[in-house]
N, C-alpha and C positions, 0 to 999 in steps of 0.2 A: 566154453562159456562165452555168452555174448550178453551184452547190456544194450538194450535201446528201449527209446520209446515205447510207452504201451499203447494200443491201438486197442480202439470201440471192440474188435472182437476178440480181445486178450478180457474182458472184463469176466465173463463167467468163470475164466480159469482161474485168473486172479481170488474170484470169490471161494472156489474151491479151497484154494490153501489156506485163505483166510479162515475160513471152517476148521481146518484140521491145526492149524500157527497158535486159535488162541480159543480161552476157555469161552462156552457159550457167553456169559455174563457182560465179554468185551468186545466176541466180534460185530463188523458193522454189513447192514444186508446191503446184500447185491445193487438197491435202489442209492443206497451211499456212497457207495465206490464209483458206481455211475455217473452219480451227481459231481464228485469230485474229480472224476476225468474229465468230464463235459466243461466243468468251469478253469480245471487247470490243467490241460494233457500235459502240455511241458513238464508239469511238475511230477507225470508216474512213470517211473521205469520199471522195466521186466527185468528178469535174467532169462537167459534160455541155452537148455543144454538139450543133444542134438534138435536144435530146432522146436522144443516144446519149452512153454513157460515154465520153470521153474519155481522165481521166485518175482515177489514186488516191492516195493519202495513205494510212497505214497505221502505227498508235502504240500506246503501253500506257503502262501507268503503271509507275513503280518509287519507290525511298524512297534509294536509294545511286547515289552517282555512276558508282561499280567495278561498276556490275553491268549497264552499257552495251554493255560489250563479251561479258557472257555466251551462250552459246549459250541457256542455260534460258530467258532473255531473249526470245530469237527464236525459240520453240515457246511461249512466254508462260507458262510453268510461272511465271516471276518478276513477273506481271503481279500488280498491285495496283492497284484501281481508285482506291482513296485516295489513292495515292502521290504527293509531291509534284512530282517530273518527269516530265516528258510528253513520251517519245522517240519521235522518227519513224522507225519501222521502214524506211519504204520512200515514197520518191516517185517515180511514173511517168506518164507521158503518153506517149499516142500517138502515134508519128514522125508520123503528119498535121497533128499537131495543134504539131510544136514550133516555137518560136519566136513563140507569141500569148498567153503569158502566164500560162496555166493552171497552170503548177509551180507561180509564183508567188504568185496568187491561192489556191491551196491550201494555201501553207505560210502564207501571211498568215490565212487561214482556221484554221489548226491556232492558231497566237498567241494570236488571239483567244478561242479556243475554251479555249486552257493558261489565261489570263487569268480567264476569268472563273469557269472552274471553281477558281481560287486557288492554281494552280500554281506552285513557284516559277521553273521556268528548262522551257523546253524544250531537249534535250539531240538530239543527231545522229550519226550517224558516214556520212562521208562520203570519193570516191577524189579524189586532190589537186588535179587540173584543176577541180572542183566549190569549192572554199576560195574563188574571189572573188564567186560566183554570191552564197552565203550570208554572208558579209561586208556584201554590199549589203541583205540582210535583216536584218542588227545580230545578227548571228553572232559570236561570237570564238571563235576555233584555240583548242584544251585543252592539246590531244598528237596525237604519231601514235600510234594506236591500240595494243596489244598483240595484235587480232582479227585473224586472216590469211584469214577466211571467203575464200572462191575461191581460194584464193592469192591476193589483191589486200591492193594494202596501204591503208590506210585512215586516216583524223583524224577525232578527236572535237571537237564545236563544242557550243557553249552558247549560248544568247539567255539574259541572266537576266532574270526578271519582278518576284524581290523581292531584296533584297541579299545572302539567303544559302542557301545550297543544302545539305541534309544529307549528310552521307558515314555511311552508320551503321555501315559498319566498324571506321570510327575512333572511331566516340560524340561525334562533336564535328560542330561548323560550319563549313566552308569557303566563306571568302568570298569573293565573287565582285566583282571590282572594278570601278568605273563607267567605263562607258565615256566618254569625254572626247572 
């Protein structure tokens, strides 16, 4: 298993699994994925097992906690390379590939990656059978969502990385409590 970068010509693969990862209602087309390579490559990583893609990881940056659940968010109109939270669009692997790890090693991939670029929290939204996967990742539940994308209903999760996460709606700091 290998993680790196995705490259312009990992996109159609990418979109592949995207097809087969989630139900019609939520996946995003080919011209999405695109859009959100081109505006943030840094932010997509592959997995690859021998040599072919596997699975993807898909993020942006924002500075508000409330803008998680934006649609502008998810065509990246609201992306901010600076921004302190580093939300994962999208994780996928392909059905051959589940159950060896690869979500996992990708989203421990993203952590790392929030980390050292001095992020403070990676943020998620995720459908409710998914809440104990990312639990085991040092996720904590927010809310259920206000986003109905698919009609599916959805929860927001936080990993935090430093003790406070901005809300710039509000002009203040919401802090985020340790985990114990």
């Amino acid at each position: 298993m290998k993680i790196r970068n995705a490259q312009l010509s990992d996109i159609d693969r990418v979109h592949q699994i995207e097809k087969e990862s989630f139900i019609e209602s939520v996946q995003d087309s080919i011209e999405v994925i695109e859009k959100r390579f081109r505006i943030y490559p840094e932010g997509m990583f592959v997995v690859e097992r021998d040599h072919l893609v596997a699975g993807c990881i898909i993020t942006a940056c924002i500075n508000d906690l409330e803008l998680v659940t934006s649609n502008d968010l998810k065509n990246m109109a609201l992306h901010d390379a600076n921004g302190k939270l580093l939300v994962v669009l999208s994780v996928m692997v392909s059905k051959c590939c589940h159950g060896k790890g690869y979500g996992t090693a990708m989203m421990k991939h993203v952590i790392k990656y929030a980390r050292f670029h001095k992020k403070s929290a990676v943020v998620l939204m995720c459908r409710e059978h998914l809440i104990p996967y990312y639990r085991k990742l040092n996720f904590k539940l927010l809310k259920k969502s206000s986003s109905d994308k698919g009609g599916v209903v959805w929860f927001e999760m936080i990993q935090k990385l430093n003790h406070e996460v901005v809300d710039a709606s509000r002009k203040s700091h919401v802090g985020i409590p340790h985990r114990r």
